[in-house]
C-alpha positions in Angstrom: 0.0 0.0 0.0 1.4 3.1 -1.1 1.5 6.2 1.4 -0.4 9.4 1.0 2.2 12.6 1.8 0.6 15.8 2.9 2.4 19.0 3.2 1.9 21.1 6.2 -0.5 23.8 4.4 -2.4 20.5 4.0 -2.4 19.2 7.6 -2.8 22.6 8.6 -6.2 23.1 6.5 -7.7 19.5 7.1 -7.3 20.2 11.1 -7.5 24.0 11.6 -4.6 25.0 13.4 -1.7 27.3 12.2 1.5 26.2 10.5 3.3 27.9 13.2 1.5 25.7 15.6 2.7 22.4 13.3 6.4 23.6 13.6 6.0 24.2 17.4 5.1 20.5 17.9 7.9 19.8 15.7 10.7 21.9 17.9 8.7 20.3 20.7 9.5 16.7 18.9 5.5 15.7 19.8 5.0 15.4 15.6 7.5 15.3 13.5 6.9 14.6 9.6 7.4 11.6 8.3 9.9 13.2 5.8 11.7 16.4 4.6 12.9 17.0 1.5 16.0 18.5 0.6 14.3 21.8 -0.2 13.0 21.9 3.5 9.5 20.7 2.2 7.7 18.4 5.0 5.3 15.6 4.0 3.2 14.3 6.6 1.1 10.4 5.9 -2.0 9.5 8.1 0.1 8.1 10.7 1.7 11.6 11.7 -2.2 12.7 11.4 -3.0 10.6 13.9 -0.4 11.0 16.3 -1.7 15.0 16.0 -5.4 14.2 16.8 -4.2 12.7 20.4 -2.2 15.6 20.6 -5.2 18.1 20.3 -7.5 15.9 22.2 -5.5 15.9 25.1 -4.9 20.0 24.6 -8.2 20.1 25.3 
């Protein structure tokens, strides 16, 4: 099964919080993207997606 990648803007969008908050998770190591490309790009599957909804769940 082949892996969907999602950039940030996309994460971002689907779950309604700011890039800036993605990156602080990330400096935080609490969700880190599956990979980066060499041009800095993040890509993000379902799996990081998850990890991110028990993140915001338990912010709440």
């Amino acid at each position: 099964m082949r892996n969907i990648y999602m950039t940030i803007g996309d994460v971002s969008k689907i779950y309604g919080i700011s890039k800036q908050t993605i990156l602080y998770y990330e400096k935080l190591g609490l969700f880190l993207p599956a990979k980066i490309e060499d041009n800095g790009y993040r890509y993000y599957t379902l799996e990081e997606c998850y990890r991110l909804e028990i993140i915001l769940t338990l912010k709440n």
